[in-house]
C-alpha positions in Angstrom: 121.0 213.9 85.0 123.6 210.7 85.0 124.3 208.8 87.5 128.2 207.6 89.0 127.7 203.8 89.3 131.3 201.9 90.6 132.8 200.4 87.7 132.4 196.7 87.2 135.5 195.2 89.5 133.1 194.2 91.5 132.2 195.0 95.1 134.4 194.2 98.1 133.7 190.8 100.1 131.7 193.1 103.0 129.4 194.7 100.5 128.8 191.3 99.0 127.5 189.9 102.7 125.4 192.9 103.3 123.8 192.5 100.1 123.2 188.9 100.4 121.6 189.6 103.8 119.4 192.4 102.7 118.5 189.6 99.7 117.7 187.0 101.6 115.4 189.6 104.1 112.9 190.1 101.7 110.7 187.1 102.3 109.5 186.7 99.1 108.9 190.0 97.9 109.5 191.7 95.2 112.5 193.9 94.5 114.6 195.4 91.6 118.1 194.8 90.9 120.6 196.8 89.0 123.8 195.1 88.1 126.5 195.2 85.3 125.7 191.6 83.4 129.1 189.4 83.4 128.6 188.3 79.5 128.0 191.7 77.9 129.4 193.8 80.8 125.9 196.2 80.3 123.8 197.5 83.4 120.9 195.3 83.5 117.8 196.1 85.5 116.2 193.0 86.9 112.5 192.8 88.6 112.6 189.5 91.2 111.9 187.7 94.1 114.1 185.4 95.6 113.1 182.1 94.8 114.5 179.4 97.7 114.0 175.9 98.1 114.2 174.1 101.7 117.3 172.8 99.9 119.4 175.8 99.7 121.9 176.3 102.0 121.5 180.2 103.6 123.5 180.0 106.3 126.6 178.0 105.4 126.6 180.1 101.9 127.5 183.5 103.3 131.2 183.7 101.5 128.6 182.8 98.0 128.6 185.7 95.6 125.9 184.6 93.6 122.0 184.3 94.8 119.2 182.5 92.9 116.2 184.4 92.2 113.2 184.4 90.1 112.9 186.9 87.2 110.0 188.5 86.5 110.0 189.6 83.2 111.5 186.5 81.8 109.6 184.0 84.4 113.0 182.4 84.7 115.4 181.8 87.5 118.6 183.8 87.2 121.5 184.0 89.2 122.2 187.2 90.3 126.3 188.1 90.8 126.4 190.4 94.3 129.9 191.5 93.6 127.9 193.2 90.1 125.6 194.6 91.8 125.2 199.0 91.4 121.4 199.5 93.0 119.0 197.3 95.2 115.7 198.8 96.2 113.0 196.5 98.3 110.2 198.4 99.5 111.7 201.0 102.0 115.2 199.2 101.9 117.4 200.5 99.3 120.9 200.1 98.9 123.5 201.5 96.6 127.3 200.8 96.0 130.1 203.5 96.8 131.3 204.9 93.3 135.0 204.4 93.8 138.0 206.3 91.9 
């Protein structure tokens, strides 16, 4: 079965707060990301955990489209693009973006 993911374009600025919001909720735990890469423009799937210092501004940052997190699989940090974004899925939180025309 194949799935309708939105094309790349990006998602709109609302999408982009909610998703930061559900990022940032986590508390450190582990979730999987999938998101169309901006260099090769390919659907990556990411295993992370958001990775914050006490320097990192949350609450001024809300317009940010970008979030830093730590990667599992290449124990680096990354910075994840929320306007790429196709899948989230934390635990019982999962969210999906609208496939649009």
């Amino acid at each position: 079965m194949t799935r309708a993911y939105a094309s790349p374009v990006g998602n709109p600025p609302a999408d982009v707060a909610r998703l930061r919001q559900l990022i940032l909720g986590t508390g450190g735990r582990f979730f999987r990301v999938l998101f169309v890469s901006r260099g090769k423009n390919e659907p990556r799937l990411m295993r992370a955990r958001l990775k914050r210092t006490s320097s990192e501004r949350v609450d001024s940052d809300l317009w940010n489209s970008q979030v830093t997190v730590f990667d599992i699989e290449k124990k680096e940090h990354r910075t994840l693009p929320l306007e790429r974004v196709v899948h989230l899925k934390c635990g019982k939180i999962e969210w999906t973006t609208e496939v649009r025309s």
